[in-house]
Biotite code that builds the C-alpha atoms (Angstrom):
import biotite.structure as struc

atoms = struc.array([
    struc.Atom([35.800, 64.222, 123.350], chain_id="A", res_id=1, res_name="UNK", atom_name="CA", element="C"),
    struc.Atom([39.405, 63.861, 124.875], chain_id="A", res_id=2, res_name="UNK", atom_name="CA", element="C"),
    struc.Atom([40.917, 66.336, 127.104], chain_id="A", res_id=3, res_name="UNK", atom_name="CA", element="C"),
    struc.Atom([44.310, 68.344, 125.502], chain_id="A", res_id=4, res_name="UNK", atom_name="CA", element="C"),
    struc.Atom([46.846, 68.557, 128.399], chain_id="A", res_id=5, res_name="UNK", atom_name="CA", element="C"),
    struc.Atom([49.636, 70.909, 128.372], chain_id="A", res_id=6, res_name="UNK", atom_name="CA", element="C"),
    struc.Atom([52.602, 68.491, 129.757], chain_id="A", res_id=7, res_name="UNK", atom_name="CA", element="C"),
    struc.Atom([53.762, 70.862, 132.676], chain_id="A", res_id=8, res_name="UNK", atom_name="CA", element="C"),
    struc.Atom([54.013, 73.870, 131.131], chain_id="A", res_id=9, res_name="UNK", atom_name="CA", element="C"),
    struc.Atom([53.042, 75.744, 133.997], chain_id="A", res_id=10, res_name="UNK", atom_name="CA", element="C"),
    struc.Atom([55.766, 74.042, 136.329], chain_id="A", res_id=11, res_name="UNK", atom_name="CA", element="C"),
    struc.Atom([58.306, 74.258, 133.644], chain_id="A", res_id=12, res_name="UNK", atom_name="CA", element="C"),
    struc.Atom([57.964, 78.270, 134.138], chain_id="A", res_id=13, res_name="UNK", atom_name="CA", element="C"),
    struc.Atom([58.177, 77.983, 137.831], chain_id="A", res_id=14, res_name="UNK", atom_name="CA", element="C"),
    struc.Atom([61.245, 75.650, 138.031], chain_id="A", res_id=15, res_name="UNK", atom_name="CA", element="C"),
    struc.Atom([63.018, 77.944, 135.352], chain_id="A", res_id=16, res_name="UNK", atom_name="CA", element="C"),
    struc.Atom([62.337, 80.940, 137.777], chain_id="A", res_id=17, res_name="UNK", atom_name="CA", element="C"),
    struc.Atom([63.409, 78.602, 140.569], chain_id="A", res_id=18, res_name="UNK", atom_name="CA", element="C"),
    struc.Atom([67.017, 78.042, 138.829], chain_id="A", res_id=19, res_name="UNK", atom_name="CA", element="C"),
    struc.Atom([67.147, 81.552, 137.459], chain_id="A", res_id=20, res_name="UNK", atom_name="CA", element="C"),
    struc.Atom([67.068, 83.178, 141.036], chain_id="A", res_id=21, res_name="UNK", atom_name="CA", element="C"),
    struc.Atom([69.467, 80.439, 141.912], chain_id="A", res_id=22, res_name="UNK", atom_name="CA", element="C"),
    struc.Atom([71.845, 81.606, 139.221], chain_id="A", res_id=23, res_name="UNK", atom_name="CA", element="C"),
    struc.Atom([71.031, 85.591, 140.070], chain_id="A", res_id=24, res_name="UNK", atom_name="CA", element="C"),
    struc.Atom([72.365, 84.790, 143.817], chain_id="A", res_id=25, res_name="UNK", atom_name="CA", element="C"),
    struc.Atom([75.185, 82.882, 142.509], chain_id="A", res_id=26, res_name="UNK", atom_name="CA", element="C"),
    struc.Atom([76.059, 86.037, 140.573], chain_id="A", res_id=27, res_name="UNK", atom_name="CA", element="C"),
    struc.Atom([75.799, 88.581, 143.187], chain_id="A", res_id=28, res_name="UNK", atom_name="CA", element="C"),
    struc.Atom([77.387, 86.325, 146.022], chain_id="A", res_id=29, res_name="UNK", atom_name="CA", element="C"),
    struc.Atom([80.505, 85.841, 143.490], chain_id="A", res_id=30, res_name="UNK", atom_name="CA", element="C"),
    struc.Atom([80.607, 89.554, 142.475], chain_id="A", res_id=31, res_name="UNK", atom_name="CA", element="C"),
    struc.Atom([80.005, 90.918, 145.910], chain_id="A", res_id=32, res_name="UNK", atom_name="CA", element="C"),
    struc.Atom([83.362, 89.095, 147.230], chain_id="A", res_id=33, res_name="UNK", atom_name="CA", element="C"),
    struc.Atom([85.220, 89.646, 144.256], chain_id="A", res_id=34, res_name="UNK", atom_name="CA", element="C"),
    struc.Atom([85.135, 93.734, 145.042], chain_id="A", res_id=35, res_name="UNK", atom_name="CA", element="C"),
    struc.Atom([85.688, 92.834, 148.447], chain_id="A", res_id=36, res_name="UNK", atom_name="CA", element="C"),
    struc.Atom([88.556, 89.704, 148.695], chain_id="A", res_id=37, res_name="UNK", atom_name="CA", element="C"),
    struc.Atom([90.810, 91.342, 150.931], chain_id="A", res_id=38, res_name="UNK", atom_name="CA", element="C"),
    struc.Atom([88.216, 92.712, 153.802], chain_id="A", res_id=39, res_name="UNK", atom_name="CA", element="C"),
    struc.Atom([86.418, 89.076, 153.494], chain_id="A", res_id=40, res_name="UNK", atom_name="CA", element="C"),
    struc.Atom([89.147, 87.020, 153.632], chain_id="A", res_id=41, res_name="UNK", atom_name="CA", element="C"),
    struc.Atom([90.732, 89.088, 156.753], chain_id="A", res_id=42, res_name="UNK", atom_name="CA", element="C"),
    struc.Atom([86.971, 88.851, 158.233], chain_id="A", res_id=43, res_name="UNK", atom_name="CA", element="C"),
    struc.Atom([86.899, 85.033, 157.615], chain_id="A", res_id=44, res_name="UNK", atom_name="CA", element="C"),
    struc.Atom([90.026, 84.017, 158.567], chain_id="A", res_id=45, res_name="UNK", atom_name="CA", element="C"),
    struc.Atom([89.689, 86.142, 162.229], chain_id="A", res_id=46, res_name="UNK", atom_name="CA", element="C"),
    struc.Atom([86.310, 84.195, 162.825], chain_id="A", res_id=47, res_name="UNK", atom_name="CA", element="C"),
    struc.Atom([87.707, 80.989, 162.117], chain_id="A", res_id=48, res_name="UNK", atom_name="CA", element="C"),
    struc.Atom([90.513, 81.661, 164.290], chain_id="A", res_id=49, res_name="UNK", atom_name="CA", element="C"),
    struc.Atom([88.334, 83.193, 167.223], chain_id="A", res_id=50, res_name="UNK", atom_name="CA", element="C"),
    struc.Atom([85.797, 81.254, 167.046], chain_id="A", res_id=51, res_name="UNK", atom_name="CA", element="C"),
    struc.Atom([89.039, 77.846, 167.933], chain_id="A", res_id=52, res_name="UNK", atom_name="CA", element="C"),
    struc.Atom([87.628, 76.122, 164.435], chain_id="A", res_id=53, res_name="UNK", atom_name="CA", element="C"),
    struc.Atom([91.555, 76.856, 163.239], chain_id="A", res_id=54, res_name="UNK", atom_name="CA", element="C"),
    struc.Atom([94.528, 76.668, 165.756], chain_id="A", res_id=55, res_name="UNK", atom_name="CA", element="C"),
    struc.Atom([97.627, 78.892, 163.730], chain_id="A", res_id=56, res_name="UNK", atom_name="CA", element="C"),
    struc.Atom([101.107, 79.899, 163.970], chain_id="A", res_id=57, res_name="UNK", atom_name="CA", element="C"),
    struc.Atom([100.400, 82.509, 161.424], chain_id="A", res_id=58, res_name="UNK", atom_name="CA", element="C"),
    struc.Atom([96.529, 84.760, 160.854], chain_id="A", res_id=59, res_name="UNK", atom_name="CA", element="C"),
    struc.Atom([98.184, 86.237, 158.292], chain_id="A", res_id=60, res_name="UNK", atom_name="CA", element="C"),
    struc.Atom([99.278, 83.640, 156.355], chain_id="A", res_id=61, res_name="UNK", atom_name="CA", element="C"),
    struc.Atom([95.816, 81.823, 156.271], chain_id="A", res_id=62, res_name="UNK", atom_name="CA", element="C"),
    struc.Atom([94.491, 85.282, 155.313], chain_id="A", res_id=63, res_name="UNK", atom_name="CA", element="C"),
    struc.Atom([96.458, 84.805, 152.618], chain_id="A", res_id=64, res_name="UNK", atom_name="CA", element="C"),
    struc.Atom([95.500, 81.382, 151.608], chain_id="A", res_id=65, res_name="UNK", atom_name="CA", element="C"),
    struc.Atom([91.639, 82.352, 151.672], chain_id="A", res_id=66, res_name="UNK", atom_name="CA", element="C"),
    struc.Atom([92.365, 85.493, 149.927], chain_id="A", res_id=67, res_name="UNK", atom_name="CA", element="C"),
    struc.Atom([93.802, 83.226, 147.452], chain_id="A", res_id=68, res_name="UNK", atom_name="CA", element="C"),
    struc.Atom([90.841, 80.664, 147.369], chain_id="A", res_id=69, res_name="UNK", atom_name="CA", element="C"),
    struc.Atom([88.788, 83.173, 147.407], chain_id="A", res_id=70, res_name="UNK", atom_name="CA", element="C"),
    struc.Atom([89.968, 84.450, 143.699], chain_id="A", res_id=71, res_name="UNK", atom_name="CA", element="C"),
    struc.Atom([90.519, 81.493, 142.369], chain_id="A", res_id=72, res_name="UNK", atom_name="CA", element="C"),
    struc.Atom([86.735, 80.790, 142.822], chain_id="A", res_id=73, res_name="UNK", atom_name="CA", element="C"),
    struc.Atom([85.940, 84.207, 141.584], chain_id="A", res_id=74, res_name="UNK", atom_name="CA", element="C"),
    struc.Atom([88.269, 83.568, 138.234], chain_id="A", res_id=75, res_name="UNK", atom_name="CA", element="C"),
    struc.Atom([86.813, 79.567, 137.663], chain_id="A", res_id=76, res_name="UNK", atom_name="CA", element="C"),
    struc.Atom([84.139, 78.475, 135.879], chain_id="A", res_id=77, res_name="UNK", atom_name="CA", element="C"),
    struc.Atom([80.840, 77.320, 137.016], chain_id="A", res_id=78, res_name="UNK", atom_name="CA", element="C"),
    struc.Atom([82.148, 73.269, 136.339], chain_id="A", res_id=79, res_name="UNK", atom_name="CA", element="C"),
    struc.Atom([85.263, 73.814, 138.425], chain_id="A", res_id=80, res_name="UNK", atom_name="CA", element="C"),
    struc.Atom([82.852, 75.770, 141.454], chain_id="A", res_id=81, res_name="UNK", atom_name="CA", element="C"),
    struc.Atom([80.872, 72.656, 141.217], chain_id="A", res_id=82, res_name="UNK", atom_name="CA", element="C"),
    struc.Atom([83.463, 69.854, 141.349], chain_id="A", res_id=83, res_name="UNK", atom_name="CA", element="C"),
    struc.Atom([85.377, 71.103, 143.929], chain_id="A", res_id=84, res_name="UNK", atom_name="CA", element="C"),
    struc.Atom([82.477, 71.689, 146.768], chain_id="A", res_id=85, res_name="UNK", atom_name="CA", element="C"),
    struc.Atom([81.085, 68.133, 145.112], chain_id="A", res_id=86, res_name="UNK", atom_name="CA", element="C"),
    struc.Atom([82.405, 66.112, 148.239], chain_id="A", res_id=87, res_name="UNK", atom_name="CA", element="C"),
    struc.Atom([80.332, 68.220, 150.736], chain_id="A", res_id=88, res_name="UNK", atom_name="CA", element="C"),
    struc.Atom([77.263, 69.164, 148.118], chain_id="A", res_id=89, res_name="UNK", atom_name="CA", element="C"),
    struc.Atom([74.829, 67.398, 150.669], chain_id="A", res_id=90, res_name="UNK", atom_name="CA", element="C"),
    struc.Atom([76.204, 69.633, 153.937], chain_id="A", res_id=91, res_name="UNK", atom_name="CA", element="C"),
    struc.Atom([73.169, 71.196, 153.966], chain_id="A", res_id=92, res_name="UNK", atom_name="CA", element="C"),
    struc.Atom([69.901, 71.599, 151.935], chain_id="A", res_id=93, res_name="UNK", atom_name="CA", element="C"),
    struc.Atom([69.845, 74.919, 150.529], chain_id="A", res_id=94, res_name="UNK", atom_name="CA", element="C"),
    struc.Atom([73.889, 75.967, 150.179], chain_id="A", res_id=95, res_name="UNK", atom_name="CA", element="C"),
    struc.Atom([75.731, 78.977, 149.482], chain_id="A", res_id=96, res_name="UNK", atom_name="CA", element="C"),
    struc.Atom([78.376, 78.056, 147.150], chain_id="A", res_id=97, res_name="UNK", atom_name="CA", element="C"),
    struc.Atom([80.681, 80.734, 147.901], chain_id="A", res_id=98, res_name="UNK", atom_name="CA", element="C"),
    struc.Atom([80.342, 79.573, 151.683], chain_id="A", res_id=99, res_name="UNK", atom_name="CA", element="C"),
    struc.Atom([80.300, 75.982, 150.439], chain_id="A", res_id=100, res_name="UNK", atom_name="CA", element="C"),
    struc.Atom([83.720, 76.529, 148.065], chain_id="A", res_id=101, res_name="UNK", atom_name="CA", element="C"),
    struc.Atom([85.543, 78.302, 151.400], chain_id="A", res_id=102, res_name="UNK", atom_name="CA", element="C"),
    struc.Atom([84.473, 74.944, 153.587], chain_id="A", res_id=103, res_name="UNK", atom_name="CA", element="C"),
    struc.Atom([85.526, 72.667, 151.540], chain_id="A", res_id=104, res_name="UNK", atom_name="CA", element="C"),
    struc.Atom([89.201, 74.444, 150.787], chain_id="A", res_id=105, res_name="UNK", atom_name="CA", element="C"),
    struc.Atom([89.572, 74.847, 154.690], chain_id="A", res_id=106, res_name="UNK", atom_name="CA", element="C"),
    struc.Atom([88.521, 70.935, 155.527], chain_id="A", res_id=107, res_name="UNK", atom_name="CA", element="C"),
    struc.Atom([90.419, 69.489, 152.471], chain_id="A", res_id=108, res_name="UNK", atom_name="CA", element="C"),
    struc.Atom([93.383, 72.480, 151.228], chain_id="A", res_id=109, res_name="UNK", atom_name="CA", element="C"),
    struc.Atom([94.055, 74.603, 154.442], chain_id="A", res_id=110, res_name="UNK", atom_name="CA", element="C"),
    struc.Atom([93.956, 71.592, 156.471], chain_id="A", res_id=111, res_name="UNK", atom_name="CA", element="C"),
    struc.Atom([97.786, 70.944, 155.168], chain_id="A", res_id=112, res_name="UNK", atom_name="CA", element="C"),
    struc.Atom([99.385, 74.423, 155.148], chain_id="A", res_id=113, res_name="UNK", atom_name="CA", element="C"),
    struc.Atom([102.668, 74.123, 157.184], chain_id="A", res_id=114, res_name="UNK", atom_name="CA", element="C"),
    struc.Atom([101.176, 77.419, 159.426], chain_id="A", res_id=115, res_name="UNK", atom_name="CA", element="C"),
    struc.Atom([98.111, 75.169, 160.160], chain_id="A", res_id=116, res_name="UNK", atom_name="CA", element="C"),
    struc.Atom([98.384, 73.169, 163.185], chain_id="A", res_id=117, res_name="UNK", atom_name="CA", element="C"),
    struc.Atom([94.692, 71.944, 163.184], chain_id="A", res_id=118, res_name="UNK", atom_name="CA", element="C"),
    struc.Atom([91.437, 72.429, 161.874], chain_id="A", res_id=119, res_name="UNK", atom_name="CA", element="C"),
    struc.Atom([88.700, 72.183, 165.015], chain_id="A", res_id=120, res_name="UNK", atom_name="CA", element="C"),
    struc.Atom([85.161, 71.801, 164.769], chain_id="A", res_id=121, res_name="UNK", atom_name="CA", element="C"),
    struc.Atom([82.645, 69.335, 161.747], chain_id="A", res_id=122, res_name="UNK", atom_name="CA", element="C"),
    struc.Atom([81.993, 70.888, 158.347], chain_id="A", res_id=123, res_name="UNK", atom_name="CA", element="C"),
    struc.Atom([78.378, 72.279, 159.698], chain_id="A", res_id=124, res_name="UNK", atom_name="CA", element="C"),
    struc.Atom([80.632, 74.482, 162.104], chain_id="A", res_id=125, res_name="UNK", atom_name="CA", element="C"),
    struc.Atom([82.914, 75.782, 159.920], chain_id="A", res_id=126, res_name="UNK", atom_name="CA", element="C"),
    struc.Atom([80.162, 75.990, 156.841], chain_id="A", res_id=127, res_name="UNK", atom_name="CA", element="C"),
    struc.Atom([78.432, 78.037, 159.331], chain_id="A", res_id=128, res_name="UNK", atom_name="CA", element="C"),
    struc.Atom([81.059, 80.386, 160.478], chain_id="A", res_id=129, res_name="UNK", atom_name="CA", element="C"),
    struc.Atom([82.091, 81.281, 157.492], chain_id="A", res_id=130, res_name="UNK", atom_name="CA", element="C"),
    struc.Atom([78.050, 81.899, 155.826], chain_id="A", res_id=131, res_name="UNK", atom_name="CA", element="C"),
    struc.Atom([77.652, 84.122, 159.182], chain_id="A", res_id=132, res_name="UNK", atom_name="CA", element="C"),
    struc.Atom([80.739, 86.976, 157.638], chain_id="A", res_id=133, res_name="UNK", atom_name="CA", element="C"),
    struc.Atom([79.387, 86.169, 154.221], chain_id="A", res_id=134, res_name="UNK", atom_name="CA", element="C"),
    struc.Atom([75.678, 86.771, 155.160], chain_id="A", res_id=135, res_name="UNK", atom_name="CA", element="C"),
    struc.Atom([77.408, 90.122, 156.961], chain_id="A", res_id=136, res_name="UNK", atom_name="CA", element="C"),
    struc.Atom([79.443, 90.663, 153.719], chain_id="A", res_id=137, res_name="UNK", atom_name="CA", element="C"),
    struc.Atom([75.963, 90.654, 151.441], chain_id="A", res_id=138, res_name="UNK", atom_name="CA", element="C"),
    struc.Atom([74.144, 93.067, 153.880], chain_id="A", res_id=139, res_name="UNK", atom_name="CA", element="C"),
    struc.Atom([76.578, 95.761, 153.798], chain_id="A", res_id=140, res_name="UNK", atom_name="CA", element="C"),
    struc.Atom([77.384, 95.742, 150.013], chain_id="A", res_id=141, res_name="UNK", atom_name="CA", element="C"),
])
């Protein structure tokens, strides 16, 4: 007599709860900075400066461009999130994408603002930097 077998119904359930916390994080981490823009963007853009990974004429004006970035992510749709951190995706295994979204606008957008003078440091750095205030961001909230 043949043997029924269930074609992977039992690792079906655990990559669905795999994505699902995924999408749960993705949620909080985008909500969590949306009620806080203005006290994570002034965080970020301090570290970033402190830390020599952005040489400035102006903290204020690239607290302003993050604070910008930083709700245009909040306001976009899950496609846009994805096609704009696609060039640096493979940074690092297991990304933040709110982290991830803020490298990829300081390596590729910020990198051109006339207050900018240069941006120090490889994409693990500055990835880094700014997943330290976010991590610090997440705690408190």
């Amino acid at each position: 007599m043949a043997k029924n077998f269930y074609s992977g119904n039992r690792e079906s359930k655990l990559l669905s709860k795999i994505e699902s916390s995924k999408e749960r994080e993705r949620i909080k981490t985008i909500s969590t900075i949306r009620d806080n823009i203005d006290v994570f963007s002034s965080k970020v853009s301090m570290k970033l400066i402190e830390s020599g990974l952005i040489e400035t004429v102006s903290k204020s004006s690239i607290e302003n461009q993050i604070a910008r970035c930083l709700d245009t992510m909040v306001k976009s749709e899950d496609f846009d999130i994805d096609y704009m951190v696609a060039p640096l995706r493979s940074l690092i295994s297991n990304p933040n994408i709110a982290s991830l979204y803020l490298t990829v606008f300081v390596v590729e957008k910020l990198l051109e603002h006339k207050d900018v003078i240069d941006v120090y440091g490889s994409d693990e750095d500055i990835y880094y930097c700014i997943q330290k205030e976010l991590t610090a961001l997440m705690a408190s909230a």
